[in-house]
Biopython code that builds the backbone (N, CA, C, O; Angstrom):
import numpy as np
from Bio.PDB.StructureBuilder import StructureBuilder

atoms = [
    (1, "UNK", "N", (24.506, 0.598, -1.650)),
    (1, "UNK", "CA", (25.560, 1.065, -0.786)),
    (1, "UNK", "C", (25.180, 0.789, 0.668)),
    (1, "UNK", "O", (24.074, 1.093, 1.114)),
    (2, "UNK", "N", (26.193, 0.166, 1.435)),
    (2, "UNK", "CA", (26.053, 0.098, 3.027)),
    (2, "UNK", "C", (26.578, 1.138, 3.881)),
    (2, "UNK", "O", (27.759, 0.993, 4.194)),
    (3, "UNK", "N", (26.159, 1.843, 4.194)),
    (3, "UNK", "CA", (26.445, 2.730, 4.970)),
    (3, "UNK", "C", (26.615, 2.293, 6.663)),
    (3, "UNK", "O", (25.973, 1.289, 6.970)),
    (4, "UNK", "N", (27.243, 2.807, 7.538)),
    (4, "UNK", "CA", (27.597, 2.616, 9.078)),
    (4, "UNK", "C", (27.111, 3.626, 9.782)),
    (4, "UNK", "O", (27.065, 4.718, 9.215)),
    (5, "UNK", "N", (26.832, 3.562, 10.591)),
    (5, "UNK", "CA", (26.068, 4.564, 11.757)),
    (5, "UNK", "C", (27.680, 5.114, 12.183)),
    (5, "UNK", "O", (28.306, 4.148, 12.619)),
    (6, "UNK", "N", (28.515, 6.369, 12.181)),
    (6, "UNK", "CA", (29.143, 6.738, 12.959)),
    (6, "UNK", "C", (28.572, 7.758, 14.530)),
    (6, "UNK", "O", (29.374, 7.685, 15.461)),
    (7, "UNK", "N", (27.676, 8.369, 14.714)),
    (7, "UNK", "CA", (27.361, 9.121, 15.536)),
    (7, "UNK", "C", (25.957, 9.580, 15.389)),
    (7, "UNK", "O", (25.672, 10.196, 14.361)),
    (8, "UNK", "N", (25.045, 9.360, 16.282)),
    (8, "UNK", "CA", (23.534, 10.061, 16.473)),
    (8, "UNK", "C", (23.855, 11.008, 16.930)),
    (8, "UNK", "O", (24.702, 10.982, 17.822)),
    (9, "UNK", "N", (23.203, 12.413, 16.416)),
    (9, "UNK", "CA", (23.889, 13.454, 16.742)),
    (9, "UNK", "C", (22.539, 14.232, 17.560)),
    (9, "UNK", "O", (22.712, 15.036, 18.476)),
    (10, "UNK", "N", (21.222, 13.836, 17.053)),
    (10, "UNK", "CA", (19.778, 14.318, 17.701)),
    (10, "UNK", "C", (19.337, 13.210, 17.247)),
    (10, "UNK", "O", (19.520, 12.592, 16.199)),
    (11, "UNK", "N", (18.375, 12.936, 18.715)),
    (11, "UNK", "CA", (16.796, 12.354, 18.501)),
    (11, "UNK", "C", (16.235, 12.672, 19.405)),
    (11, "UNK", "O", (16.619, 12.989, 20.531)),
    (12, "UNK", "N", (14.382, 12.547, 18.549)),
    (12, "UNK", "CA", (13.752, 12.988, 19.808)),
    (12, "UNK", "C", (11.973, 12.024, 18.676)),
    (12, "UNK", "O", (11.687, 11.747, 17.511)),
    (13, "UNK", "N", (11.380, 11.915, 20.000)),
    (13, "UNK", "CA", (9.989, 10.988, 19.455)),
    (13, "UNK", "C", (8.652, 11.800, 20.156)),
    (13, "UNK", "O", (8.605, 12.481, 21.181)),
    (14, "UNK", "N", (7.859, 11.530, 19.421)),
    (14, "UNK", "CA", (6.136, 12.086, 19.746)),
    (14, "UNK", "C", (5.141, 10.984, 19.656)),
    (14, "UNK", "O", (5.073, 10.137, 18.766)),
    (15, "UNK", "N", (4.187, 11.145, 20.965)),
    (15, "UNK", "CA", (3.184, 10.515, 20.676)),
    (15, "UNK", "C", (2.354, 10.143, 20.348)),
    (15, "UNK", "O", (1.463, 10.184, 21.197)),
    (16, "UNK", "N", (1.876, 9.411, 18.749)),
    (16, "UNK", "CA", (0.723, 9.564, 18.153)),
    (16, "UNK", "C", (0.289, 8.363, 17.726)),
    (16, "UNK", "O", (0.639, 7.772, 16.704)),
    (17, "UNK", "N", (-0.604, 7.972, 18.666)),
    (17, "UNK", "CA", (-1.142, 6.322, 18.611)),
    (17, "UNK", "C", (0.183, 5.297, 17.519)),
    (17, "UNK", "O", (0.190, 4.735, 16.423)),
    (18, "UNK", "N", (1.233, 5.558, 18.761)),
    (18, "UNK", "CA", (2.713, 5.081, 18.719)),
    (18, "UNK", "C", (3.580, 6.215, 18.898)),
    (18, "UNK", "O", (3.356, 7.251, 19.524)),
    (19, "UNK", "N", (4.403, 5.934, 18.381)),
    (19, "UNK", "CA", (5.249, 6.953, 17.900)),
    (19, "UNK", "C", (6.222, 7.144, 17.431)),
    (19, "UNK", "O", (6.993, 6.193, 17.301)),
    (20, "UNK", "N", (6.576, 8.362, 17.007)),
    (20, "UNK", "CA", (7.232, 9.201, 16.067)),
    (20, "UNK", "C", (9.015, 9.477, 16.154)),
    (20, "UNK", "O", (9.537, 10.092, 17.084)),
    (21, "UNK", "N", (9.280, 9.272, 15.750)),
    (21, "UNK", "CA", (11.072, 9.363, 15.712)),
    (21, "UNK", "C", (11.437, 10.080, 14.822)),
    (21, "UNK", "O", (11.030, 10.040, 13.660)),
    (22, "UNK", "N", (12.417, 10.972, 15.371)),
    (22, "UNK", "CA", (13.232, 12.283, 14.211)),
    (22, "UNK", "C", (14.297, 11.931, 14.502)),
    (22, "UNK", "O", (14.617, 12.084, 15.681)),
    (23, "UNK", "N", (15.044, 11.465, 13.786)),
    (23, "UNK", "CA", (16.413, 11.095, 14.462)),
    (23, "UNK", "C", (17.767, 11.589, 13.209)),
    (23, "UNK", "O", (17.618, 11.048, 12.113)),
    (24, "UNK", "N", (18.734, 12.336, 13.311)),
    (24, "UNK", "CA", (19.871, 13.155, 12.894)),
    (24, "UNK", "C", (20.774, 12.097, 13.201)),
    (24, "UNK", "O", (20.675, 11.519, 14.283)),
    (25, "UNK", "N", (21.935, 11.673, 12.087)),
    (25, "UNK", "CA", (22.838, 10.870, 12.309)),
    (25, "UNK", "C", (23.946, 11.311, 11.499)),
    (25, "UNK", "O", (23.848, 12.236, 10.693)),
    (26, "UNK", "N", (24.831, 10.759, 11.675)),
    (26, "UNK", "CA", (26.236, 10.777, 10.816)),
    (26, "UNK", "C", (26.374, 8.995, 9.902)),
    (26, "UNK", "O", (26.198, 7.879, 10.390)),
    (27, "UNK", "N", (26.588, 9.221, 9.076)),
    (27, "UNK", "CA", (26.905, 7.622, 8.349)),
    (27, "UNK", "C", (27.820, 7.818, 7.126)),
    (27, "UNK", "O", (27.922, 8.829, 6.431)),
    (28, "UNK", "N", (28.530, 6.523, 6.994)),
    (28, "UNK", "CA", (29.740, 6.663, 6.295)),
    (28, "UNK", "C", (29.850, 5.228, 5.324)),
    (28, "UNK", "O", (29.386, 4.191, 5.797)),
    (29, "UNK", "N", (30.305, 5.218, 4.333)),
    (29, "UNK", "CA", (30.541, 4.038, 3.746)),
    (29, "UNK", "C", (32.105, 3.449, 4.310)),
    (29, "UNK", "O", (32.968, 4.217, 4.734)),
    (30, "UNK", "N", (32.322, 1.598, 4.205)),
    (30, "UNK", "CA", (33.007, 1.130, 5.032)),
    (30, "UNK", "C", (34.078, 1.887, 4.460)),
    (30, "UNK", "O", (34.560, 2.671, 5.277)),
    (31, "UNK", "N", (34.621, 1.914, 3.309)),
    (31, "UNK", "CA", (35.974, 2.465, 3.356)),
    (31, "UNK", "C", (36.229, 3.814, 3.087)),
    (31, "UNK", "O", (37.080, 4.073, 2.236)),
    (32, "UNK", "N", (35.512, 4.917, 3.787)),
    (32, "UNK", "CA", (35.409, 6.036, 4.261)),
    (32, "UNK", "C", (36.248, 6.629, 5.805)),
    (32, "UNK", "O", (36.243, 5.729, 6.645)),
    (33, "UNK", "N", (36.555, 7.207, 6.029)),
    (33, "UNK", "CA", (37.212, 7.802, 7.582)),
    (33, "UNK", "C", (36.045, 8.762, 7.812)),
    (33, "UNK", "O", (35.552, 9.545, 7.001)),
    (34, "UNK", "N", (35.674, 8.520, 9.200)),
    (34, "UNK", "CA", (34.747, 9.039, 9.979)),
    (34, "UNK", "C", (34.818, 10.813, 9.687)),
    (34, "UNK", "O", (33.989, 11.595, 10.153)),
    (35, "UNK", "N", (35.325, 10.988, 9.312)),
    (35, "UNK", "CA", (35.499, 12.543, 8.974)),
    (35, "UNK", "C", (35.288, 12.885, 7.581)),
    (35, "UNK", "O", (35.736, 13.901, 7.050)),
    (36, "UNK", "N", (34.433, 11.799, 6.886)),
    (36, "UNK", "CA", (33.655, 11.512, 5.326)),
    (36, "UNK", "C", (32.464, 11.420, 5.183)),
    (36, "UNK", "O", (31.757, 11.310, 4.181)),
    (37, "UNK", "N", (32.194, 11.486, 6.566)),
    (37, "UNK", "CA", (30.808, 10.882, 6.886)),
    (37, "UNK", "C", (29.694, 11.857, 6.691)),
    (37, "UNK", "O", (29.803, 13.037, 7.022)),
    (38, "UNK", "N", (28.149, 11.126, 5.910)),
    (38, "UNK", "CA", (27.544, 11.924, 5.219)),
    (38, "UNK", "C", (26.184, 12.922, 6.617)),
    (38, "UNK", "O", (26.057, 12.085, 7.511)),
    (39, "UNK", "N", (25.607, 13.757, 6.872)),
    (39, "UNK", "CA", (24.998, 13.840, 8.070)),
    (39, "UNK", "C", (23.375, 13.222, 7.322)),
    (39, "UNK", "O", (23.005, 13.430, 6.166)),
    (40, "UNK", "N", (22.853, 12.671, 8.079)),
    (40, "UNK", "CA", (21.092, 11.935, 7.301)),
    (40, "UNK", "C", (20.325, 12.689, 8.602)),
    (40, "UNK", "O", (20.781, 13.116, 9.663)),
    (41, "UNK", "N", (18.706, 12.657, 7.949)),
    (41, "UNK", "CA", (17.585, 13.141, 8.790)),
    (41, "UNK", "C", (16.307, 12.143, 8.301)),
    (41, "UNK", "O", (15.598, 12.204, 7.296)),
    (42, "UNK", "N", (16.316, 11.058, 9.610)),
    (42, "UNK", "CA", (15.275, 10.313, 9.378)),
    (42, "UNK", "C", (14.008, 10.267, 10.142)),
    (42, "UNK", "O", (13.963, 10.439, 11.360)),
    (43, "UNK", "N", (13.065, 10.050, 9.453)),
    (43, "UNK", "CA", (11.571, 10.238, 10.270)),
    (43, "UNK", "C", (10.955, 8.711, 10.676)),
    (43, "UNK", "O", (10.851, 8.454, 9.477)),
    (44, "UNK", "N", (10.611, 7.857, 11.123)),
    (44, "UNK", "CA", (9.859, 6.708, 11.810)),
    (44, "UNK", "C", (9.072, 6.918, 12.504)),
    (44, "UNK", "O", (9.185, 7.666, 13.476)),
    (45, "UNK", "N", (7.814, 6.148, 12.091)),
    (45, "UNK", "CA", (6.737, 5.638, 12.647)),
    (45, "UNK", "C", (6.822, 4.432, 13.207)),
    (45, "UNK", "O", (7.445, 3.568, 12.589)),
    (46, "UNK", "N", (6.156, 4.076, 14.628)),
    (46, "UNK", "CA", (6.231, 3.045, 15.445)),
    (46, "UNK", "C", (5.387, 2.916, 15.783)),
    (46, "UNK", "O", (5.190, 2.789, 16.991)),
    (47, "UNK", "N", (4.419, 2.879, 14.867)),
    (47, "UNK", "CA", (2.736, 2.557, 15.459)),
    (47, "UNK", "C", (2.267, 1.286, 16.172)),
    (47, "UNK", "O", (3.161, 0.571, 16.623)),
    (48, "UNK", "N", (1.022, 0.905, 16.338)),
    (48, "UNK", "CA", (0.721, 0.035, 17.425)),
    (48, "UNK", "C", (0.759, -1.592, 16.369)),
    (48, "UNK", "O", (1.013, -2.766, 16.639)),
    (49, "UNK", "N", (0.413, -0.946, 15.271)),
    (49, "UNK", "CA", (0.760, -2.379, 14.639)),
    (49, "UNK", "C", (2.172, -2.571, 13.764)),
    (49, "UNK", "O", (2.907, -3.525, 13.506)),
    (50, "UNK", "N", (2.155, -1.482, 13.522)),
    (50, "UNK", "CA", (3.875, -1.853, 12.373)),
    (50, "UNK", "C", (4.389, -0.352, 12.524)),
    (50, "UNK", "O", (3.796, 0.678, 12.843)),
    (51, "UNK", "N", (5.885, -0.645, 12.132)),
    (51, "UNK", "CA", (7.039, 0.147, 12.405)),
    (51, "UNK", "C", (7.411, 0.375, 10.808)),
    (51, "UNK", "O", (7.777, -0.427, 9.948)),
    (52, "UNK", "N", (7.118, 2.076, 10.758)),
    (52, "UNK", "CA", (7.477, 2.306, 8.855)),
    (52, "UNK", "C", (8.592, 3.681, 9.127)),
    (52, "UNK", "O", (8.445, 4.736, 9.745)),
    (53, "UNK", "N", (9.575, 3.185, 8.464)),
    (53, "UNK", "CA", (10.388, 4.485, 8.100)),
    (53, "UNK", "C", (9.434, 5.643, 6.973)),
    (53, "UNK", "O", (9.069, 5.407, 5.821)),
    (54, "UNK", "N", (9.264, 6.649, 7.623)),
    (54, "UNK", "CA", (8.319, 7.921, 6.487)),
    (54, "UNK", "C", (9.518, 8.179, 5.460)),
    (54, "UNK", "O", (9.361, 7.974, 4.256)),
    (55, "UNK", "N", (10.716, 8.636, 5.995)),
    (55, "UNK", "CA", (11.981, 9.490, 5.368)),
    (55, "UNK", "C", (13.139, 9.063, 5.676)),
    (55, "UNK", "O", (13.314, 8.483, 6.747)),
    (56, "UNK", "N", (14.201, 9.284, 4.741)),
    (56, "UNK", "CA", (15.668, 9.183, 4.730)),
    (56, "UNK", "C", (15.859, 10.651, 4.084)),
    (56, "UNK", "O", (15.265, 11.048, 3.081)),
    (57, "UNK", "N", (16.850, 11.424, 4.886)),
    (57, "UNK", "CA", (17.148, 12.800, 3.842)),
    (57, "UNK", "C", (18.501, 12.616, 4.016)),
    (57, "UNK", "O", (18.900, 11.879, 4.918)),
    (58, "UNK", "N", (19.489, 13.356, 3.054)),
    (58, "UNK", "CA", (21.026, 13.610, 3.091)),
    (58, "UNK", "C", (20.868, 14.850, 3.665)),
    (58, "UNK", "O", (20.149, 15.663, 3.085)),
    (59, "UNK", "N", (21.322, 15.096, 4.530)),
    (59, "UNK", "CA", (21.526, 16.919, 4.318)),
    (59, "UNK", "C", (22.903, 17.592, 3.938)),
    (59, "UNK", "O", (23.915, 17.085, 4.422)),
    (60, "UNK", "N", (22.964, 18.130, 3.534)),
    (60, "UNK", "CA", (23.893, 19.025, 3.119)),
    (60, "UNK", "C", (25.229, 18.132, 2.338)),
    (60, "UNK", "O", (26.420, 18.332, 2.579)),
    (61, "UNK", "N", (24.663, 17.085, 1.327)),
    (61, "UNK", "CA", (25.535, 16.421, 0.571)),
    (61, "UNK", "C", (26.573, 16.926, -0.190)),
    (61, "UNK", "O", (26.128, 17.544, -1.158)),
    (62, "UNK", "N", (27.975, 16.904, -0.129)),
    (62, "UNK", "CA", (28.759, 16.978, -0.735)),
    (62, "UNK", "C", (28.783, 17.477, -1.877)),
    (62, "UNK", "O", (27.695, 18.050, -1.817)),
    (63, "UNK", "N", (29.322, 17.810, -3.282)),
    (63, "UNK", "CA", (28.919, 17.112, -4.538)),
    (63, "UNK", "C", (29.845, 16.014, -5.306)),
    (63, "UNK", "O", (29.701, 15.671, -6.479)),
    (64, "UNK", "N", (30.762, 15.566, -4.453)),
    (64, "UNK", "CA", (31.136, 14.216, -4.727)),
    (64, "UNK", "C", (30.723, 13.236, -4.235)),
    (64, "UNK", "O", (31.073, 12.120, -4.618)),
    (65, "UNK", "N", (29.712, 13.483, -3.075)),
    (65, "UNK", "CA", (28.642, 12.136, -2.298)),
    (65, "UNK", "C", (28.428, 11.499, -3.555)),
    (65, "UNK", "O", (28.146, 12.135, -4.570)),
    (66, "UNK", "N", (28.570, 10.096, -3.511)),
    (66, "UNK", "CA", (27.897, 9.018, -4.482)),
    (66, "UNK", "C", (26.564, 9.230, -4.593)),
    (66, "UNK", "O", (25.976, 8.864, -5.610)),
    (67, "UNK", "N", (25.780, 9.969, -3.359)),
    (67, "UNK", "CA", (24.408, 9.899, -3.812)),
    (67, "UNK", "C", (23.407, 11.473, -3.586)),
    (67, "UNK", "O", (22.344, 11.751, -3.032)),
    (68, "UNK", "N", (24.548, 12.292, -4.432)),
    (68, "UNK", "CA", (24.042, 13.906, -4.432)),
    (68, "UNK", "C", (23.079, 13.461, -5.629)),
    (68, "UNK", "O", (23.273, 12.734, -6.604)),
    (69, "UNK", "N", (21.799, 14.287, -5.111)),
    (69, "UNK", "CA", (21.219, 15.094, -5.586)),
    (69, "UNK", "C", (20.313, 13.484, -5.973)),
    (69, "UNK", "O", (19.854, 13.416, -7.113)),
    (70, "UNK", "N", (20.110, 12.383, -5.122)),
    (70, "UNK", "CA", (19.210, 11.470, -5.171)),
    (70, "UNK", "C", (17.660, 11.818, -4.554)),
    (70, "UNK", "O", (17.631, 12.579, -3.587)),
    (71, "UNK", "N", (16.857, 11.488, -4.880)),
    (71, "UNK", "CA", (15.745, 11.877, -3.955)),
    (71, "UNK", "C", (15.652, 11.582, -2.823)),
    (71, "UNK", "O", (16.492, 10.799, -2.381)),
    (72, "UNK", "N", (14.706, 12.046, -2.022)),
    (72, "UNK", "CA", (14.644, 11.176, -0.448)),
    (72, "UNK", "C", (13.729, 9.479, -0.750)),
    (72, "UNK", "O", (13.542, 8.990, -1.865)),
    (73, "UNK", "N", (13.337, 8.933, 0.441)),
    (73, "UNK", "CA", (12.557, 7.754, 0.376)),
    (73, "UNK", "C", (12.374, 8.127, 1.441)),
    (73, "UNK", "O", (13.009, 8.365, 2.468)),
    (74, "UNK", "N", (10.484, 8.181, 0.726)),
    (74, "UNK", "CA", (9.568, 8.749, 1.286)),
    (74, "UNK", "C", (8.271, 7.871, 1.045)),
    (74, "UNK", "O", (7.598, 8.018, 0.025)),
    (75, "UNK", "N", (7.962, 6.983, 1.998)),
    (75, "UNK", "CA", (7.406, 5.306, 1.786)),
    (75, "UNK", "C", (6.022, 6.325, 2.127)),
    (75, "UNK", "O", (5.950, 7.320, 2.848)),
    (76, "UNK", "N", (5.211, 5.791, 1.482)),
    (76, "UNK", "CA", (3.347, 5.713, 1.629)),
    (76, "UNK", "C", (3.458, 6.387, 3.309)),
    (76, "UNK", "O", (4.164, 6.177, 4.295)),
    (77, "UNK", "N", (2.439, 7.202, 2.990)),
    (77, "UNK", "CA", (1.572, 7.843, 4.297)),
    (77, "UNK", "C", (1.742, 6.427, 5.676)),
    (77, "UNK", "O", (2.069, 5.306, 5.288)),
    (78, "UNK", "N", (1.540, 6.621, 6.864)),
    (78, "UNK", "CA", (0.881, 5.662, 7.650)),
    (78, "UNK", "C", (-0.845, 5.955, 7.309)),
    (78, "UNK", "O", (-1.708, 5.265, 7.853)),
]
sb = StructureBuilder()
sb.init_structure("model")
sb.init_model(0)
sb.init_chain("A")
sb.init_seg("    ")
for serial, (resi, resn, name, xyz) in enumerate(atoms, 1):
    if name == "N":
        sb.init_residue(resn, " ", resi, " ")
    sb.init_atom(name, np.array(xyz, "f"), 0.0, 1.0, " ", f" {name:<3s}", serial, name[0])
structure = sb.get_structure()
């Protein structure tokens, strides 16, 4: 599924030999109306050598979201 960025709703980053991104969004599939849109909570690392997404979360999914009750992706430690 492709999802669209409709609205960053929070971000904020920390410094730890790189850094850290918490970032709150709104996203929607294309043939969705912006008022369908699912809210996500993602974590990134931007370290000095490579850039790793830690997390993708849904929050507060629907229970007709196509992707209730999926796990998060939650890639290897840095």
């Amino acid at each position: 599924m492709k999802y669209s960025v409709v609205e960053i709703v929070r971000a904020s980053k920390m410094l730890c030999a790189g850094f850290f991104y918490r970032i709150k969004f709104t996203a929607k599939l294309p043939d969705q109306n912006d008022d369908d849109a699912l809210t996500f909570r993602a974590r990134i690392y931007d370290g000095i050598t490579r850039l790793k997404v830690k997390s993708i979360r849904v929050v507060n999914a629907p229970a007709t979201s196509p992707i209730t009750g999926a796990p998060a992706v939650s890639p290897d430690c840095c």
